[in-house]
Gaussian input, Z-matrix of N, CA and C with variables (Angstrom, degrees):
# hf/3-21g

backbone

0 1
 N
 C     1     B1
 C     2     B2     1     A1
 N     3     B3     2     A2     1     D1
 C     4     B4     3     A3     2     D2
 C     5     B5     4     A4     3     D3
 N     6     B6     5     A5     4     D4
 C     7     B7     6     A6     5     D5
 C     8     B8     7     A7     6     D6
 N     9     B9     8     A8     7     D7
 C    10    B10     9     A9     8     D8
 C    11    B11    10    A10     9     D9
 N    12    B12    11    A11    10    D10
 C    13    B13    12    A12    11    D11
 C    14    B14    13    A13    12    D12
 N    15    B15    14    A14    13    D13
 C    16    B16    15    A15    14    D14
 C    17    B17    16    A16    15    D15
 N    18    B18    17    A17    16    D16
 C    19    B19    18    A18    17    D17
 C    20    B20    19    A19    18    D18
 N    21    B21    20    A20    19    D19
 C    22    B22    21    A21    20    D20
 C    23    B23    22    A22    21    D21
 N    24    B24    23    A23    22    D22
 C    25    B25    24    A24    23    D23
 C    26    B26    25    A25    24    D24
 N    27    B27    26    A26    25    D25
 C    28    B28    27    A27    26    D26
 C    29    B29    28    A28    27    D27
 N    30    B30    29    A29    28    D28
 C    31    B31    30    A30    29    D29
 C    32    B32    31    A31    30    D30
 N    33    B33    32    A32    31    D31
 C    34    B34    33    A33    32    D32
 C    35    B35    34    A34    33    D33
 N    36    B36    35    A35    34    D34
 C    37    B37    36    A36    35    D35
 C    38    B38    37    A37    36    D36
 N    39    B39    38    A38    37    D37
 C    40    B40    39    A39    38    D38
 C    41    B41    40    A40    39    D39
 N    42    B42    41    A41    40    D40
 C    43    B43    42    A42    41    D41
 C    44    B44    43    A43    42    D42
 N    45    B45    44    A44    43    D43
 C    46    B46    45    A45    44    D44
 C    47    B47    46    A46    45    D45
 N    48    B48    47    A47    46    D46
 C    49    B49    48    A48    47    D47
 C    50    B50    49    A49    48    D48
 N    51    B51    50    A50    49    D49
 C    52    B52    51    A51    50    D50
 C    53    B53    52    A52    51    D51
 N    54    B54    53    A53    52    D52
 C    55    B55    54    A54    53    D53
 C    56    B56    55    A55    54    D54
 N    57    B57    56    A56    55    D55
 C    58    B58    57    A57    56    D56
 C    59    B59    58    A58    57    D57
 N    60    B60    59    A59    58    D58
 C    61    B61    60    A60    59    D59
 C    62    B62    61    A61    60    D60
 N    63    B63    62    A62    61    D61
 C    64    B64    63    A63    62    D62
 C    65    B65    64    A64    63    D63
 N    66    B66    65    A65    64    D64
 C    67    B67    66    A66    65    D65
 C    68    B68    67    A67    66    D66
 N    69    B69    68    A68    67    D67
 C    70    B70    69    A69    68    D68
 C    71    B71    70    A70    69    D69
 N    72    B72    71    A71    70    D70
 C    73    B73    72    A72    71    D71
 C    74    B74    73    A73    72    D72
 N    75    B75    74    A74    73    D73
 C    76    B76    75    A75    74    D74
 C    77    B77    76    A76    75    D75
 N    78    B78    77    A77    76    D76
 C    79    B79    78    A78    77    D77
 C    80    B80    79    A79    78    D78
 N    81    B81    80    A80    79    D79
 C    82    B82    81    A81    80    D80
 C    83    B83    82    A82    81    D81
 N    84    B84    83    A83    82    D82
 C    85    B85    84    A84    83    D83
 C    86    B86    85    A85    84    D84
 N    87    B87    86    A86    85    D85
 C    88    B88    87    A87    86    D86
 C    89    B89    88    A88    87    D87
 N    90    B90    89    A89    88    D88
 C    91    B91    90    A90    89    D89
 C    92    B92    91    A91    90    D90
 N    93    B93    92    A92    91    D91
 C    94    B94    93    A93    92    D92
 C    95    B95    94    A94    93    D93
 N    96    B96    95    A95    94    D94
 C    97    B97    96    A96    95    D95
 C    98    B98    97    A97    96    D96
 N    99    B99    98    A98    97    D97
 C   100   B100    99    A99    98    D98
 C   101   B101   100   A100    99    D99
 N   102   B102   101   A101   100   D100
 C   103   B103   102   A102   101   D101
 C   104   B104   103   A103   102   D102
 N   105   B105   104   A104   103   D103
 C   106   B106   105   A105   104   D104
 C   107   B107   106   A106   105   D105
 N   108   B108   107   A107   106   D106
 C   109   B109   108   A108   107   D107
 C   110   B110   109   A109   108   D108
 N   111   B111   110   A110   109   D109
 C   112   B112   111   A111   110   D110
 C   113   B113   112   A112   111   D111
 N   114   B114   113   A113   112   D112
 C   115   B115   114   A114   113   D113
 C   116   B116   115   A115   114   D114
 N   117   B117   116   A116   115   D115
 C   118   B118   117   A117   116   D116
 C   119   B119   118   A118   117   D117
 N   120   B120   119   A119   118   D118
 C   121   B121   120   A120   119   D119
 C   122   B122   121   A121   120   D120
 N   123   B123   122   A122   121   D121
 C   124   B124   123   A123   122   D122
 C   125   B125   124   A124   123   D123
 N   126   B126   125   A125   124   D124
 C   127   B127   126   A126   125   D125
 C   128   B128   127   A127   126   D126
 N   129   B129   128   A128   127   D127
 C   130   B130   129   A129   128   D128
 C   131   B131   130   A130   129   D129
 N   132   B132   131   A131   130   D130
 C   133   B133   132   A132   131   D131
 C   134   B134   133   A133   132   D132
 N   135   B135   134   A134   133   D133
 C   136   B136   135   A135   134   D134
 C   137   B137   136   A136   135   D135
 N   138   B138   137   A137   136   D136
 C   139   B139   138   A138   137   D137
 C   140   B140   139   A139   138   D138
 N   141   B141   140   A140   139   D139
 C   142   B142   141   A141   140   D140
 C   143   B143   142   A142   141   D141
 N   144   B144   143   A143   142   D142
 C   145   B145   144   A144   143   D143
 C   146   B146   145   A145   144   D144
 N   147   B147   146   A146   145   D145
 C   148   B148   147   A147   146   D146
 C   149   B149   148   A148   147   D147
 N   150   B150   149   A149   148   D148
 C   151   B151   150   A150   149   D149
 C   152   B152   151   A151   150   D150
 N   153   B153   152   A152   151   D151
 C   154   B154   153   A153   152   D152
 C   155   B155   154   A154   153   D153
 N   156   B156   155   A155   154   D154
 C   157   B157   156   A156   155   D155
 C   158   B158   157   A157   156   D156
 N   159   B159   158   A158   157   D157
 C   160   B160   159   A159   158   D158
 C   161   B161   160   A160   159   D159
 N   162   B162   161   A161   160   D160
 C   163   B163   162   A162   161   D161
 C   164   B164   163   A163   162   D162
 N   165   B165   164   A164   163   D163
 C   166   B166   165   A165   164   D164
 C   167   B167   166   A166   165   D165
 N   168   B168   167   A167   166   D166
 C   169   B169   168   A168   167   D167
 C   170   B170   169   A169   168   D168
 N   171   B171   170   A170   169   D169
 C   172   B172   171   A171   170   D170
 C   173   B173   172   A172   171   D171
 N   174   B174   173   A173   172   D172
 C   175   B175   174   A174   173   D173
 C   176   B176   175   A175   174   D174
 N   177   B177   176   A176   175   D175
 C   178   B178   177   A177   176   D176
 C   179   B179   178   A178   177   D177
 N   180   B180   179   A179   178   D178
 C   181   B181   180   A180   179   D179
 C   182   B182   181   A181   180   D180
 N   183   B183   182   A182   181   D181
 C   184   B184   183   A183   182   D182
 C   185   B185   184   A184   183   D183
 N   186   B186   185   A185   184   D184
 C   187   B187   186   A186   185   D185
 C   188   B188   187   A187   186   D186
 N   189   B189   188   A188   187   D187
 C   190   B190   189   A189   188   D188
 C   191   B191   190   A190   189   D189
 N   192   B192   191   A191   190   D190
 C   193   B193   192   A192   191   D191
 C   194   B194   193   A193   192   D192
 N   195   B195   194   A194   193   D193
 C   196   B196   195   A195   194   D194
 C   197   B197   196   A196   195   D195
 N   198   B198   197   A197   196   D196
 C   199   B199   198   A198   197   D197
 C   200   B200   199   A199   198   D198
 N   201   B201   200   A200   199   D199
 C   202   B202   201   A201   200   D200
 C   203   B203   202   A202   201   D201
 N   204   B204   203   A203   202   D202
 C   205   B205   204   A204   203   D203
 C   206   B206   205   A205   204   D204
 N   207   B207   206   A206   205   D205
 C   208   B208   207   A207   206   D206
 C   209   B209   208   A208   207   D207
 N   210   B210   209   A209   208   D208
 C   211   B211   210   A210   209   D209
 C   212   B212   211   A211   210   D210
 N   213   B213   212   A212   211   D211
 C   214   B214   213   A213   212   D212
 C   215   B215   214   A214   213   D213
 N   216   B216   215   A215   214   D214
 C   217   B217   216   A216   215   D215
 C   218   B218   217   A217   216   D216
 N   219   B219   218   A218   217   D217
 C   220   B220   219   A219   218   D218
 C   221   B221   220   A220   219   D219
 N   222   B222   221   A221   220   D220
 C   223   B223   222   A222   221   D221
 C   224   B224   223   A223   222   D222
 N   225   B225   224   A224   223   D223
 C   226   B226   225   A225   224   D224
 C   227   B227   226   A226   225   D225
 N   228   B228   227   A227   226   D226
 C   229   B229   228   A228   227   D227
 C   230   B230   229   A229   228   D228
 N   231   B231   230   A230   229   D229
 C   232   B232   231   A231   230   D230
 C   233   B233   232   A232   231   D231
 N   234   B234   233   A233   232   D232
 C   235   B235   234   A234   233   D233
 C   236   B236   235   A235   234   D234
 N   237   B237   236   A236   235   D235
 C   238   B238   237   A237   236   D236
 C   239   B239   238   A238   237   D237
 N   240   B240   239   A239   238   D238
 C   241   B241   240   A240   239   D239
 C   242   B242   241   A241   240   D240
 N   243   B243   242   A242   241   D241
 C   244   B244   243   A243   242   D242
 C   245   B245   244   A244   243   D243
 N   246   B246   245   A245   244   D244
 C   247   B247   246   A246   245   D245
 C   248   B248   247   A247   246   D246
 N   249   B249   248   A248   247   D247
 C   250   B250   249   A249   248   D248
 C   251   B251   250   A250   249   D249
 N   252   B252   251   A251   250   D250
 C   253   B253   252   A252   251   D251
 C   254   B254   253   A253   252   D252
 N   255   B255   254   A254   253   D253
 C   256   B256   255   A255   254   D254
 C   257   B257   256   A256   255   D255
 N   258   B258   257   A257   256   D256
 C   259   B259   258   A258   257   D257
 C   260   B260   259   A259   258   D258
 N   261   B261   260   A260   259   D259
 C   262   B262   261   A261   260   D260
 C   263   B263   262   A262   261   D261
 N   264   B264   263   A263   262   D262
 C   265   B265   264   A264   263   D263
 C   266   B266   265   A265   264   D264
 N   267   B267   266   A266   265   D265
 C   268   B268   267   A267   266   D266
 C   269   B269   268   A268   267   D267
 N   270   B270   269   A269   268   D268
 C   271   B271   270   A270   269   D269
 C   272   B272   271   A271   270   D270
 N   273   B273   272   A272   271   D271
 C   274   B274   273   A273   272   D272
 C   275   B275   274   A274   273   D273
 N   276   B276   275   A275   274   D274
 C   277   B277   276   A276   275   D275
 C   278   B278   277   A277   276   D276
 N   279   B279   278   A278   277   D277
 C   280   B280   279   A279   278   D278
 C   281   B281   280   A280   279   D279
 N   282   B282   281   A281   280   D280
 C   283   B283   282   A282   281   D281
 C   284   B284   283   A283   282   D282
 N   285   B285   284   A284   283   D283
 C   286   B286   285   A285   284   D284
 C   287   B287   286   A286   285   D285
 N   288   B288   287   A287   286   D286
 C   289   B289   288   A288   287   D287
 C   290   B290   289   A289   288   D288
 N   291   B291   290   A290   289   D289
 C   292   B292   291   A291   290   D290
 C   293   B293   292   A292   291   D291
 N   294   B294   293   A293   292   D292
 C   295   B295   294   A294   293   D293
 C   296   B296   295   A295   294   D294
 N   297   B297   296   A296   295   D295
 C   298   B298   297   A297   296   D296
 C   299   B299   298   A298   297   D297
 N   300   B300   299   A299   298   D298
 C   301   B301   300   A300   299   D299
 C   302   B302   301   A301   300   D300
 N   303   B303   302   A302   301   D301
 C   304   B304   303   A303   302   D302
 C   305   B305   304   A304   303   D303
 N   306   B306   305   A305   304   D304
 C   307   B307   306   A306   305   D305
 C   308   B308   307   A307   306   D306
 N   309   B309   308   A308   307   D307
 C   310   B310   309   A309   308   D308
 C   311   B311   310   A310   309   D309
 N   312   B312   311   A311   310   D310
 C   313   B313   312   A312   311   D311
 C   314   B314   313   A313   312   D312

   B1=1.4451
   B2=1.5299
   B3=1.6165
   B4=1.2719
   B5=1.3185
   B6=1.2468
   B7=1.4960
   B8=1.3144
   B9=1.2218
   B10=1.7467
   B11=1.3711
   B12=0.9539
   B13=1.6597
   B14=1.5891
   B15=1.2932
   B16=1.3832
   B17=1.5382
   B18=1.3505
   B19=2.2056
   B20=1.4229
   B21=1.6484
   B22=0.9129
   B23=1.6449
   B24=1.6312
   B25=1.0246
   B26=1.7560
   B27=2.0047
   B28=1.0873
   B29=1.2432
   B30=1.3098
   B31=1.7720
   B32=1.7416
   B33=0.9601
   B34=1.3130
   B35=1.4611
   B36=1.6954
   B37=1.2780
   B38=1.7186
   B39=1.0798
   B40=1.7130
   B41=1.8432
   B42=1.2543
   B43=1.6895
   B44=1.6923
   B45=1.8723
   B46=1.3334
   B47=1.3716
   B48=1.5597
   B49=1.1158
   B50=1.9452
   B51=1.6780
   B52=1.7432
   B53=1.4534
   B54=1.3051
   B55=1.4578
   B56=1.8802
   B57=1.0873
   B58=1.2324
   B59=1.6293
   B60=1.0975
   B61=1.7264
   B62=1.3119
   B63=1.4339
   B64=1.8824
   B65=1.5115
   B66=1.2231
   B67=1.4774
   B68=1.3723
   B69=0.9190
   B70=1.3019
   B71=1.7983
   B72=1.6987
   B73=1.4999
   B74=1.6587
   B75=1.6709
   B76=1.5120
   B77=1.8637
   B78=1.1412
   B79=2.0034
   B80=2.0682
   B81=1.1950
   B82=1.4712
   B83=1.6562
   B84=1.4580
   B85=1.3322
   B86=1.6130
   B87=1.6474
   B88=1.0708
   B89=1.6887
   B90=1.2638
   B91=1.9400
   B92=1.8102
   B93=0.9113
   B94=1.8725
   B95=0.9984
   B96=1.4572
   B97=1.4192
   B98=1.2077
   B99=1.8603
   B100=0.9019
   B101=1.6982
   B102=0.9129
   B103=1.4027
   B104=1.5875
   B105=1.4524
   B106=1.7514
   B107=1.1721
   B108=0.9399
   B109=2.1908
   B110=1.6620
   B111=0.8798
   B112=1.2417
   B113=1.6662
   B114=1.1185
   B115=1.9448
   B116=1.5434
   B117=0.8246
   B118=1.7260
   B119=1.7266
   B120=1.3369
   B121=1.5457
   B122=1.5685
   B123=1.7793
   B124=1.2851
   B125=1.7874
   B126=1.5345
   B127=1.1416
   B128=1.4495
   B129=1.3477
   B130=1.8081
   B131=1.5069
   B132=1.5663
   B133=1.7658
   B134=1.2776
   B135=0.9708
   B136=1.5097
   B137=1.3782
   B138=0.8283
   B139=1.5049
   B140=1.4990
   B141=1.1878
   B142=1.6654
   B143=1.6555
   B144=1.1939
   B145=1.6107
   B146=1.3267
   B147=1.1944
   B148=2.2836
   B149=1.6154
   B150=1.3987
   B151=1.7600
   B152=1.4149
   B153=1.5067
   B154=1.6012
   B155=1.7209
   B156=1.4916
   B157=1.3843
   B158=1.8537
   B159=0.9769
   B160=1.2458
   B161=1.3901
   B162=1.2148
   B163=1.6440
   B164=1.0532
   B165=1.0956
   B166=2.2452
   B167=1.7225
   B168=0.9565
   B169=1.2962
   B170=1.8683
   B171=1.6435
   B172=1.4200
   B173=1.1256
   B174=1.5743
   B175=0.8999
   B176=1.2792
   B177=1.6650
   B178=1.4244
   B179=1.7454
   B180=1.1985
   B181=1.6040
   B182=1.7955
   B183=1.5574
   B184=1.7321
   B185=1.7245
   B186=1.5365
   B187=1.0246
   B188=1.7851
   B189=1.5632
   B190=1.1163
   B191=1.7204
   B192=1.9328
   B193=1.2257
   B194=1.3745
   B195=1.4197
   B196=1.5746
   B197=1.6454
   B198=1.2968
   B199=1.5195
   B200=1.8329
   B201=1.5474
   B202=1.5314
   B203=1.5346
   B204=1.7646
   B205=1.4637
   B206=1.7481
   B207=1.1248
   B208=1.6255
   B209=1.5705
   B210=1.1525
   B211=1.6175
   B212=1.6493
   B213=1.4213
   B214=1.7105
   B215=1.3328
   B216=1.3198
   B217=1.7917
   B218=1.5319
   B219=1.0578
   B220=1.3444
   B221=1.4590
   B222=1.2691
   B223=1.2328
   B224=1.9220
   B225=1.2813
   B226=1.3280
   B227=1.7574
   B228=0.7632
   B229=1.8353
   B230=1.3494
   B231=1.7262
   B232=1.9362
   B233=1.5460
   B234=1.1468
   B235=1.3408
   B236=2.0113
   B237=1.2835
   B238=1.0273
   B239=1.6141
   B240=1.2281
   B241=1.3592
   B242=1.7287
   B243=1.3105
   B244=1.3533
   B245=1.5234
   B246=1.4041
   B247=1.2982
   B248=1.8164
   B249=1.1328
   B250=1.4657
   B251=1.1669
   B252=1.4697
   B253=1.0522
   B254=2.0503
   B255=1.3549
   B256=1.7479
   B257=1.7165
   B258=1.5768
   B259=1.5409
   B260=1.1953
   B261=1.3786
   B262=1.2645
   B263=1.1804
   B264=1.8012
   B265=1.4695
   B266=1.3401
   B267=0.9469
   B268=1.7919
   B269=1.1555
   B270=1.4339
   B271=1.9316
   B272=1.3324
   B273=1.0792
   B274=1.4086
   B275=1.6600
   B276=1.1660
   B277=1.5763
   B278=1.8220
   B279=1.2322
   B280=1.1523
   B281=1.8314
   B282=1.3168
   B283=1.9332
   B284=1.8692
   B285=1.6257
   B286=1.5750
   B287=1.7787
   B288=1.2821
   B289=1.7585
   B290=1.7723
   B291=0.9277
   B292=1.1947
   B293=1.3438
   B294=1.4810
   B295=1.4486
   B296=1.3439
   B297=1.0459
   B298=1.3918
   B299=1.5470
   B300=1.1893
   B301=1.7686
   B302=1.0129
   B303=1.2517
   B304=1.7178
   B305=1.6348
   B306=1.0775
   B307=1.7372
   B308=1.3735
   B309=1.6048
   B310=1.1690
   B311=1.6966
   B312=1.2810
   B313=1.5865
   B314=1.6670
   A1=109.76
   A2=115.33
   A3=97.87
   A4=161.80
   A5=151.27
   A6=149.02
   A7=109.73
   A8=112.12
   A9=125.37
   A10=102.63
   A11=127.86
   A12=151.08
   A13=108.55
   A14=102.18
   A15=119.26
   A16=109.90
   A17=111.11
   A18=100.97
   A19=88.23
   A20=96.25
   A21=118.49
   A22=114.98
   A23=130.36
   A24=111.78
   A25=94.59
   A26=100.70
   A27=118.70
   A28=99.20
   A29=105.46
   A30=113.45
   A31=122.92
   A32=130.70
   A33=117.56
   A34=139.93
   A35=96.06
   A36=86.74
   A37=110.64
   A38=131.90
   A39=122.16
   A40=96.28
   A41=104.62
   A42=107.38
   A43=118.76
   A44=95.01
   A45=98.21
   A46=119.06
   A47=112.41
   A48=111.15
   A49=125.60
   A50=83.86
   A51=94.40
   A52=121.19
   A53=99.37
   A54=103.06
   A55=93.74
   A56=120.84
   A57=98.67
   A58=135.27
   A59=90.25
   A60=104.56
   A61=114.11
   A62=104.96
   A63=129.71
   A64=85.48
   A65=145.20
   A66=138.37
   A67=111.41
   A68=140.73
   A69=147.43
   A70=125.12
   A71=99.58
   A72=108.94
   A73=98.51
   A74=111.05
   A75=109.97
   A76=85.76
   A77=100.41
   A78=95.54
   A79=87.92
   A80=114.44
   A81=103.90
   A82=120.79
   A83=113.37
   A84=100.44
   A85=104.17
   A86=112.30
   A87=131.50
   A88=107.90
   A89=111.90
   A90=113.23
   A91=64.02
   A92=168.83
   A93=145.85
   A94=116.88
   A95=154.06
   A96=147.55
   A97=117.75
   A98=120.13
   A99=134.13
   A100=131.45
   A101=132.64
   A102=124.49
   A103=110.88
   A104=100.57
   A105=101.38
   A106=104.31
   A107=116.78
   A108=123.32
   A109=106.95
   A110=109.96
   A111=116.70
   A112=126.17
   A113=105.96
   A114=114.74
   A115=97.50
   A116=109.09
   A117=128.25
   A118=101.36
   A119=85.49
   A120=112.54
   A121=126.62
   A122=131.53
   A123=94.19
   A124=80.53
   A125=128.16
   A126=102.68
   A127=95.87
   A128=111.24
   A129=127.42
   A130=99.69
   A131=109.83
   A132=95.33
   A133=102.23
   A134=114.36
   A135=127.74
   A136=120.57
   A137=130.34
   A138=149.20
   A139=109.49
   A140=124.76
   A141=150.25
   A142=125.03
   A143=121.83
   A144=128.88
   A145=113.90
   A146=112.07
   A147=110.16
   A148=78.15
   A149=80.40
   A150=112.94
   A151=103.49
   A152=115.56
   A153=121.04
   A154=92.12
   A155=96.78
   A156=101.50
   A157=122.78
   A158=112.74
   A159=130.70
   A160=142.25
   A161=114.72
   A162=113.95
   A163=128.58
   A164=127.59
   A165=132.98
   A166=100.16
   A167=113.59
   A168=131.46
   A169=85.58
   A170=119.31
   A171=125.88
   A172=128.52
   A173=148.95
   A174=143.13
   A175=121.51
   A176=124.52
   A177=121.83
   A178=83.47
   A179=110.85
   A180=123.00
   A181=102.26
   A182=97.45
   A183=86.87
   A184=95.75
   A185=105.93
   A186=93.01
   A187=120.84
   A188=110.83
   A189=115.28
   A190=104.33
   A191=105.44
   A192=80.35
   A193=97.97
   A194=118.61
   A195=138.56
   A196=100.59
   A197=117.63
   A198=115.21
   A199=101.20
   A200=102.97
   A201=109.81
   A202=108.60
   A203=114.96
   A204=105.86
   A205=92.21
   A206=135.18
   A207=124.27
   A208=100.93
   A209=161.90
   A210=147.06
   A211=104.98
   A212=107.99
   A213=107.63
   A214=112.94
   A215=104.56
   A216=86.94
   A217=113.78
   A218=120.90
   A219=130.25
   A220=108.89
   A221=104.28
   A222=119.67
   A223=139.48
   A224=96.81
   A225=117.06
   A226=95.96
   A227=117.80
   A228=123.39
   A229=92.48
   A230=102.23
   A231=102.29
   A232=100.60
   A233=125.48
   A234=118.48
   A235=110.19
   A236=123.06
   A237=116.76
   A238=118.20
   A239=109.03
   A240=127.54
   A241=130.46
   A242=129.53
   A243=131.34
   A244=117.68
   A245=111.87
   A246=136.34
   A247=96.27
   A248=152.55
   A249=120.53
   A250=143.09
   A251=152.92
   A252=142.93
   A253=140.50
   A254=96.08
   A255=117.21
   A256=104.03
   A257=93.01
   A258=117.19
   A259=95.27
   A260=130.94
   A261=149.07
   A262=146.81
   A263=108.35
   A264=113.29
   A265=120.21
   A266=109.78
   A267=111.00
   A268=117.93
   A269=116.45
   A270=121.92
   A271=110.70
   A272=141.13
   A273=141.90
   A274=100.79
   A275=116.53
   A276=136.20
   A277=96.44
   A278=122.16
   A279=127.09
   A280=127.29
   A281=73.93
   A282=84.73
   A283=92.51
   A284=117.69
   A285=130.88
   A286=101.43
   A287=91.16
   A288=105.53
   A289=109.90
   A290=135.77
   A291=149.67
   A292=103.67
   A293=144.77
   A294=126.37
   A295=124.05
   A296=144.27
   A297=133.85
   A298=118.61
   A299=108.91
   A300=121.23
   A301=90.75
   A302=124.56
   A303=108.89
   A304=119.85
   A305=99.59
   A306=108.77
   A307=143.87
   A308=97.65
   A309=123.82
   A310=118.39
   A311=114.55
   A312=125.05
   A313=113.45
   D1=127.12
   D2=157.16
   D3=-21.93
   D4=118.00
   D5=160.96
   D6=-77.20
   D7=153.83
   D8=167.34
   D9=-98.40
   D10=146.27
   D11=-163.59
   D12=-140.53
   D13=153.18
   D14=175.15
   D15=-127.01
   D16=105.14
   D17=-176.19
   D18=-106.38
   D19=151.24
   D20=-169.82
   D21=-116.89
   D22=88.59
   D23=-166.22
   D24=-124.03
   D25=165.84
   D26=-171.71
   D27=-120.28
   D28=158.02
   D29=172.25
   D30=-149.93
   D31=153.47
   D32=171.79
   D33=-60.70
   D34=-23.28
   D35=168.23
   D36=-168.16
   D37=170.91
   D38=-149.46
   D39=-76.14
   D40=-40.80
   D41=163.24
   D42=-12.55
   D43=-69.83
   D44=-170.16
   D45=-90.65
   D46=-14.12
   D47=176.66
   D48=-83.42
   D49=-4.91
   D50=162.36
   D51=-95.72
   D52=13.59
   D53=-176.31
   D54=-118.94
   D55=-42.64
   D56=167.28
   D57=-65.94
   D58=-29.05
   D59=161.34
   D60=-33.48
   D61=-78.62
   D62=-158.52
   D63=-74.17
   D64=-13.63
   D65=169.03
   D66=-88.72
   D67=-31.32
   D68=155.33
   D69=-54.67
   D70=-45.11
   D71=-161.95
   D72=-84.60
   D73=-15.05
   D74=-151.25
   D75=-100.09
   D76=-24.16
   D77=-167.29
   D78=-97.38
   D79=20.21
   D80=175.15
   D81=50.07
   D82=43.64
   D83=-176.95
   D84=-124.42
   D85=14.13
   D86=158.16
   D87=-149.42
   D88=163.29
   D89=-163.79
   D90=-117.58
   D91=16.46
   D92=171.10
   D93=-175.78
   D94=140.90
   D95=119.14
   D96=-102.67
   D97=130.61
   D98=148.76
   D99=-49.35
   D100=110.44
   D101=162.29
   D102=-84.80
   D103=122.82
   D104=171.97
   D105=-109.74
   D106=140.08
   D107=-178.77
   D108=-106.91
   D109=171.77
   D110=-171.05
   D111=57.09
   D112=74.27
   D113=-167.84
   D114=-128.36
   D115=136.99
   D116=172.10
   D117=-124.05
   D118=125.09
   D119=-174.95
   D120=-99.01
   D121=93.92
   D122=-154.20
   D123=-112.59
   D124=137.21
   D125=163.41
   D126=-158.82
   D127=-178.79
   D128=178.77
   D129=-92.12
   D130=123.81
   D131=141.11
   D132=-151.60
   D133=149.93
   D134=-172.06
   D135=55.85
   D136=69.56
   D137=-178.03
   D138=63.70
   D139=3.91
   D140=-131.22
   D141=-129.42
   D142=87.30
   D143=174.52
   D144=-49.65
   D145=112.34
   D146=176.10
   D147=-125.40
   D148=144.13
   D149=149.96
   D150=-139.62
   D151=123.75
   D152=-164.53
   D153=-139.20
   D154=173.13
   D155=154.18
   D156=-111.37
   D157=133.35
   D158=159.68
   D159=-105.34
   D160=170.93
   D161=164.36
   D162=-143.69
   D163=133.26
   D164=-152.98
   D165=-91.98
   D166=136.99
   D167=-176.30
   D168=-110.45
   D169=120.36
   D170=134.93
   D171=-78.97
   D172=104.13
   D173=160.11
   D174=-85.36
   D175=145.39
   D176=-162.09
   D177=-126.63
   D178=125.62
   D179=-170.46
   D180=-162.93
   D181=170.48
   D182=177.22
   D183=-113.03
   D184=-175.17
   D185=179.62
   D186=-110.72
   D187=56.48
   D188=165.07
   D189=-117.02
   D190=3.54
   D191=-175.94
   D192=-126.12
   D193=33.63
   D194=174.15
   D195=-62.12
   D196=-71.55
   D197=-152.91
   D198=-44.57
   D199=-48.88
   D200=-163.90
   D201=-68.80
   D202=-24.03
   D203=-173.20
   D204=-91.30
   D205=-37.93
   D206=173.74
   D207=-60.97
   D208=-3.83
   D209=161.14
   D210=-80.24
   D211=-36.24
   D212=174.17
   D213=-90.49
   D214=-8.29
   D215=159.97
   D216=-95.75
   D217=-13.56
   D218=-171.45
   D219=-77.56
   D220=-56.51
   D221=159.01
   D222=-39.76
   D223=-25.89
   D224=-168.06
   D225=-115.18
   D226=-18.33
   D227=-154.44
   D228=-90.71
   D229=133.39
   D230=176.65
   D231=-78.75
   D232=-16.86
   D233=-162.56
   D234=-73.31
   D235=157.91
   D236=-175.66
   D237=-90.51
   D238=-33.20
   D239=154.60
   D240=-103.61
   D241=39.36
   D242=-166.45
   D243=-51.70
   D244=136.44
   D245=-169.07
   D246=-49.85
   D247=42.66
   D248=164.22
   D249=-58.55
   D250=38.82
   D251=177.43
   D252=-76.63
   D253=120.43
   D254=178.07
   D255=-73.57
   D256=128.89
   D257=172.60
   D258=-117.97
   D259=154.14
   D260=111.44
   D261=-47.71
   D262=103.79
   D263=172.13
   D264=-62.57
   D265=109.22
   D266=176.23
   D267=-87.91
   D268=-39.42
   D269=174.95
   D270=-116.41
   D271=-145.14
   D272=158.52
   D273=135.29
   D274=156.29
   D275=-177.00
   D276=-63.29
   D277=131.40
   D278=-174.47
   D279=-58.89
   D280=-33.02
   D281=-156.15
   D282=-82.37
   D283=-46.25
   D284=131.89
   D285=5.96
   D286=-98.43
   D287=-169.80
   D288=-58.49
   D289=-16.66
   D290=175.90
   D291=-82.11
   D292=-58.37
   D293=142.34
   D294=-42.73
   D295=-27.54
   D296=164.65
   D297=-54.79
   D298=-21.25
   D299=-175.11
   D300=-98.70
   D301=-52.95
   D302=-163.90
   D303=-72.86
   D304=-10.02
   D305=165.69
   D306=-118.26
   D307=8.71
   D308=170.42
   D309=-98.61
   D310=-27.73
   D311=-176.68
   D312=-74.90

């Protein structure tokens, strides 16, 4: 049986991260994404210190339909390595989690 999931993705800027959204919400492999604005990014890559700005995309999806929505974000994402990470809803308001199924299937 399905789980509901929470992915957690970042982007450079609200541009692309409204475009991964409406690509996600329209092929049903998430029922929502949040855009949060205002994110400060401090991290290493490539031998290399960035502090940038970003913005986190929440997606509310389950997790049978993770693999297929991480290839279209991957796919779509300028970044070379993009942030995807799946949490687990464990509790949540019912009727809540009950839209997550019904727009994810």
């Amino acid at each position: 049986m399905a789980q509901p999931i929470l992915v957690t993705v970042t982007a450079p800027h609200e541009d692309v991260a409204v475009s991964l959204a409406q690509a996600a919400v329209e092929q049903r492999l998430a029922a929502g994404g949040n855009i949060v604005r205002g994110l400060r990014s401090i991290y290493r890559w490539r031998d290399r210190l960035f502090d940038e700005a970003e913005v986190m995309i929440l997606f509310q999806t389950t997790d049978e339909r993770f693999e297929a929505l991480r290839a279209l974000l991957v796919s779509l994402h300028p970044y070379e390595c993009p942030e995807i990470i799946a949490t687990p809803i464990t509790q949540g308001h019912s009727p809540y989690l009950a839209w997550i199924f019904e727009n994810t299937g």
